[in-house]
C-alpha positions as CSV (number, residue, x, y, z in Angstrom):
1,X,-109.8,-69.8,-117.6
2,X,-109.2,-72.7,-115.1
3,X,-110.7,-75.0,-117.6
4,X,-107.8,-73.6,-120.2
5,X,-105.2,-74.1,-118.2
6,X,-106.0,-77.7,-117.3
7,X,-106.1,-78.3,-121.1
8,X,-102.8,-76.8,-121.1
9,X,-102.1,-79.0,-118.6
10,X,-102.9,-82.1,-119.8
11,X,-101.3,-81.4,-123.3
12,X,-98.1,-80.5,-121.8
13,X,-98.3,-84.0,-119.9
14,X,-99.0,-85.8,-122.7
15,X,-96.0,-83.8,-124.9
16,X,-93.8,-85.0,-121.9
17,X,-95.0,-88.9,-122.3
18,X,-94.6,-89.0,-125.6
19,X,-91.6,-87.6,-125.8
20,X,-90.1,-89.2,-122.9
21,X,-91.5,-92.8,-124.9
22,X,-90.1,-92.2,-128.2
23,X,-87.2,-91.5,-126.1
24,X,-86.9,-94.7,-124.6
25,X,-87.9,-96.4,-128.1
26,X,-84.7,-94.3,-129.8
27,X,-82.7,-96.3,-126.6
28,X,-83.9,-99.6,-127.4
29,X,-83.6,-99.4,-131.0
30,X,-79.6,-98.3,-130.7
31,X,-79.2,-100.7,-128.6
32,X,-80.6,-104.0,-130.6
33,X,-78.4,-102.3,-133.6
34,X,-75.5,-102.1,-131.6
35,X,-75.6,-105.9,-130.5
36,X,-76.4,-106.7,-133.8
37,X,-73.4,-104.6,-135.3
38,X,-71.2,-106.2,-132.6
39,X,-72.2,-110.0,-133.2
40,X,-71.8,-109.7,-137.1
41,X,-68.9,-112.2,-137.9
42,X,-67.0,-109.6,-139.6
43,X,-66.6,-106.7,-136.4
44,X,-63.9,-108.3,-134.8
45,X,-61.9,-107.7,-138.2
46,X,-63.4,-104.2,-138.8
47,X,-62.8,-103.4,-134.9
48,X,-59.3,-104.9,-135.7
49,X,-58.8,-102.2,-138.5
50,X,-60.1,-99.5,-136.7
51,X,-57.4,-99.8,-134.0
52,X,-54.6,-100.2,-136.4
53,X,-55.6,-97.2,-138.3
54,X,-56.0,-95.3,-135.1
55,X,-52.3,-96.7,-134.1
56,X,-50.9,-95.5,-137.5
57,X,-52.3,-92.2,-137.6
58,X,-50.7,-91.8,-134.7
59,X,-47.3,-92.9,-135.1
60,X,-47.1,-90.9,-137.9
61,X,-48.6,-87.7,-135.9
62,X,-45.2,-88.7,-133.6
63,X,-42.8,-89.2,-136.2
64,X,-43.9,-85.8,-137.4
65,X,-43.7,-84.2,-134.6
66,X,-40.1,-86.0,-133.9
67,X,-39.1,-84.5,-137.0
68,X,-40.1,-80.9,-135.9
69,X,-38.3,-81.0,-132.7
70,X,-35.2,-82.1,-134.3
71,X,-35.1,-79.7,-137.1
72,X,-33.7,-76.6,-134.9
73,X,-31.4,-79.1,-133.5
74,X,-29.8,-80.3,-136.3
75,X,-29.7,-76.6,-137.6
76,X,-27.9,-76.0,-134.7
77,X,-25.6,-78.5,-134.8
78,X,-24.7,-77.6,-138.6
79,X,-24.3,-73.6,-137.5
80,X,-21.8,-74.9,-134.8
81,X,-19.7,-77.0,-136.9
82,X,-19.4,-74.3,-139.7
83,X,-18.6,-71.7,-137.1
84,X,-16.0,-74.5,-135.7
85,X,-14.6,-74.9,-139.0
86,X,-14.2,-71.1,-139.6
87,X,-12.6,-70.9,-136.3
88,X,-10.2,-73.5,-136.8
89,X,-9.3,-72.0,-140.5
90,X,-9.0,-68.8,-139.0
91,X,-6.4,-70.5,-136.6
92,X,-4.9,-72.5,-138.7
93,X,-3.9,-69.4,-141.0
94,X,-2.8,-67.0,-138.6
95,X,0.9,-67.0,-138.8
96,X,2.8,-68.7,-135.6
């Protein structure tokens, strides 16, 4: 039994090593391909692009959402000039 569970043991260990080394392999490896991604002659353009695709998502995210805020506002403004101008006819036609 003792002898099973040093087996066990052992295997479990190794599991762990080997894991734990492909892990550190997987590190390396994303890490020579992201200095080798980064030096390409070309990155400073496609990080450029990036960035200005990021920027104009977002100002359009902003102008939408500028347009939302001022929707009830200008519907607003229209309901108080009609009722304005239905006020002042009403006025205007009531006899002196």
């Amino acid at each position: 039994m003792d002898v099973k569970k040093d087996e066990n043991s052992i295997l479990e260990n190794m599991k762990q090593e080997i894991n734990h080394s492909l892990k550190e392999e997987a590190q390396e490896e994303e890490e020579i391909l992201k200095k080798r991604i980064s030096s390409h002659p070309l990155y400073g353009l496609l990080l450029h692009s990036h960035l200005n695709c990021l920027k104009e998502a977002y100002c359009s995210t902003l102008r939408e959402l500028k347009e939302a805020m001022e929707k009830p506002l200008t519907e607003t403004h229209r309901f108080v000039d009609a009722v304005y101008t239905q006020l002042n006819d009403i006025v205007m036609s009531s006899p002196p």
